[in-house]
N, C-alpha and C positions, 0 to 999 in steps of 0.2 A: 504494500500500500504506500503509494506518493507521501513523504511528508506533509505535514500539514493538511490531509486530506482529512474532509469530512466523514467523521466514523457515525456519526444521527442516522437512527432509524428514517426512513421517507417522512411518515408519519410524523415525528419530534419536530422534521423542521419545518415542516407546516403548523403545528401548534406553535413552533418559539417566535413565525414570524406574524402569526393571530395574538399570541400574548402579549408582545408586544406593540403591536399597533393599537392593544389595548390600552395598554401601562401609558402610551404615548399621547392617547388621548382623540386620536382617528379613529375608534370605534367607542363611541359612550354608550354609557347605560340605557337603555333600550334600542338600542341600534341593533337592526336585523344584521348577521352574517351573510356574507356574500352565498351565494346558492353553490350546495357542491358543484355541480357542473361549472362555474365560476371558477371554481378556486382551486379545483381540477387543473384544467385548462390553464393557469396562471403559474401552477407550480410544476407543470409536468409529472403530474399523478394518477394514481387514477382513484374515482372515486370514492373505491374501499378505503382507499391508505385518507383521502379528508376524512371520510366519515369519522375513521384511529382516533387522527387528530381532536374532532369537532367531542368526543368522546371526552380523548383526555380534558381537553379543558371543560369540559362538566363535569367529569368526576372533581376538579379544582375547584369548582363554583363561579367560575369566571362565563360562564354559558349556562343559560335553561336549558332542559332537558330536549325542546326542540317541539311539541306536539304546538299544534295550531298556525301562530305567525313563522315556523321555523327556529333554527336558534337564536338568542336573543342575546346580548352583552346585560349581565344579571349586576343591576346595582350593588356596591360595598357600603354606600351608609349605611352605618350603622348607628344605633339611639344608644346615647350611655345615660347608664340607671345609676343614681348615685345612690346604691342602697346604704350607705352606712347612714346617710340622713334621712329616706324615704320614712318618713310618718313619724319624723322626731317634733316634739314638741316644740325644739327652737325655730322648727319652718313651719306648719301646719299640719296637722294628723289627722283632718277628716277624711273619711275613705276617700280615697280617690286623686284628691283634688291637689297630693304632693308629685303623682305621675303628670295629670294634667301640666302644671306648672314647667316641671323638667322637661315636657315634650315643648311646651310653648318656648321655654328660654334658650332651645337647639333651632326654633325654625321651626317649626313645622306646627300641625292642627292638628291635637288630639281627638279621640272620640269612644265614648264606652259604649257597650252594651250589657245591661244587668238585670237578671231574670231571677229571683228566689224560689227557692222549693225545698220541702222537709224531707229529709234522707237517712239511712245508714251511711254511716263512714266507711271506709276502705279500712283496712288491718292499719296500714300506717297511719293513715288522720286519725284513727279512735285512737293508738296507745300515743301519740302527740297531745290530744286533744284531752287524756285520762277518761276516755268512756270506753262503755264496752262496745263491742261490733255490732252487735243488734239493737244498740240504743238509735234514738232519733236524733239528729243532730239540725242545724238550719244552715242552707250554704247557698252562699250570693256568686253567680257562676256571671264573671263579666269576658268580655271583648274588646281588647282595647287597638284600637286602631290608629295609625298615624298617618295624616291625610290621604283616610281613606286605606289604607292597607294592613289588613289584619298584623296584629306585632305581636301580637302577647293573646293568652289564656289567662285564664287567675281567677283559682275559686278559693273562696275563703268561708271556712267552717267555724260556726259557733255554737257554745253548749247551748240545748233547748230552754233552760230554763234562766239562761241571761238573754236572748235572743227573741223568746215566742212575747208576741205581744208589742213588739216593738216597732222601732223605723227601721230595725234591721231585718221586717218580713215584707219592706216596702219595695217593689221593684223599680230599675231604674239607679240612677248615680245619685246618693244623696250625699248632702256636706253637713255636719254640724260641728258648730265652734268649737275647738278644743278636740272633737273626735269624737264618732259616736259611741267609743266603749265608754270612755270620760264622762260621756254623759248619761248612761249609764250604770255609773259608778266604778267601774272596770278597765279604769284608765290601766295603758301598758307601758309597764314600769321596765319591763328588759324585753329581749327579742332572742330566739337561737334562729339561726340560718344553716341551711343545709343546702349543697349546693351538687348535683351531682348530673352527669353527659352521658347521655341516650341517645338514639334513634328516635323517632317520633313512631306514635301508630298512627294506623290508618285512619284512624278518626282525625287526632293531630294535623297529621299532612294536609285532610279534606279541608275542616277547619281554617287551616292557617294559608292553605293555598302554597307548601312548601316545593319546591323543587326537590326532585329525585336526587337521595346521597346527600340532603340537608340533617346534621344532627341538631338534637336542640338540645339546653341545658332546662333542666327540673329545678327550679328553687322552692324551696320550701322554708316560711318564716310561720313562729311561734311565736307568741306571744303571751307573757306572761301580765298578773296585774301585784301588786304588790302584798301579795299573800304568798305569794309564787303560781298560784294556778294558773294552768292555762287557759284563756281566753278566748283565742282563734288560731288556728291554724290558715295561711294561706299558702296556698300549693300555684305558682304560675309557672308556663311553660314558654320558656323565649328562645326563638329561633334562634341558630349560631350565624348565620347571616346579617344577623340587624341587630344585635346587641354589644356592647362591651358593659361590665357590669363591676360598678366602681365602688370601693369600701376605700374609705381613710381614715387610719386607726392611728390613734393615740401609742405612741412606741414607748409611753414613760409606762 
């Protein structure tokens, strides 16, 4: 083999020279890909060896999986969640309305959707939550979207007997001053987080509208009130596409 001669698969250099003209900023986010037969023809291949390519780079995430308009140049904004403050007292803790805020102060227009309904827990939320598996529990299952594009899941479970009877059976996004456990009596005095990377199911992916080979991160916060019980569990599900999720800790 000639020195210096190109040892790339056919394939690699047609994705290094699509990754590129990404990175470069000649193919943005929603920009269709050129048609294999295009790009065929442009690179002296043949269409199997694009497809390789069109391939790799959606396994990367840098391309939709391709159904409908064809490949698509798949946005990297991504929303940063500044959860070490979300529903601290020093910004605002009524449900909701601290997401809201952090999506507005990035640019963008939030939007929820929140539906209530009385349930059994899953094994995990009942031993989080300290009930048993066949107790009833109350859980407010929202949607939150960022102009307009599904971003998040987040259902958040509360015991029935803090819960029934209240503005926490009200559906819809509501805000109350101070937060509605607070108002309640069951202001939350600490929080545990649990953070753990999945695959999504197929509900998930329906849901969120994910692209093929999208994983998502599972957060799960606790919520204690100063008894130490737990209060609410909320379980949200955020795409690895669209999030960076930010804690600042105190290192003293």
């Amino acid at each position: 083999m000639p020195a210096g001669a190109d040892t790339r698969a056919l394939y690699e250099r047609v994705a290094d020279d699509l990754r590129a003209a990404i990175v470069r900023g000649e193919l943005k986010p929603g920009d269709n890909v050129p048609a294999e037969q295009e790009l065929a023809a442009n690179h002296q291949v043949s269409r199997q060896t694009v497809r390789q390519a069109l391939q790799q780079l959606t396994n990367e995430g840098l391309l939709s999986s391709g159904r409908g308009r064809g490949r698509v140049v798949r946005s990297q904004t991504r929303l940063r969640w500044q959860l070490s403050s979300f529903e601290s007292t020093a910004r605002h803790n009524a449900d909701g309305d601290a997401w809201n805020n952090d999506v507005r102060t990035q640019g963008h227009e939030p939007r929820q959707e929140v539906t209530v309904g009385i349930d059994t827990p899953s094994p995990k939320v009942a031993q989080r939550l300290g009930v048993d598996e066949d107790d009833l529990v109350v859980v407010r299952r929202r949607v939150r979207y960022v102009d307009d594009t599904p971003f998040q899941l987040s259902d958040s479970y509360f015991p029935m007997d803090i819960a029934q009877g209240t503005v926490l059976m009200k559906p819809g996004d509501i805000a109350v001053p101070g937060g509605i456990l607070s108002s309640l009596g069951h202001p939350q005095v600490k929080t545990l987080d649990e953070i753990q990377v999945r695959m999504p199911t197929k509900d998930e992916t329906t849901r969120l509208g994910l692209p093929a080979g999208t994983p998502i991160a599972e957060h799960t916060r606790t919520g204690y009130d100063a008894d130490g019980r737990p209060v609410r569990v909320m379980v949200s599900v955020l795409p690895g596409d669209r999030h960076v999720m930010v804690y600042e800790l105190d290192a003293t």
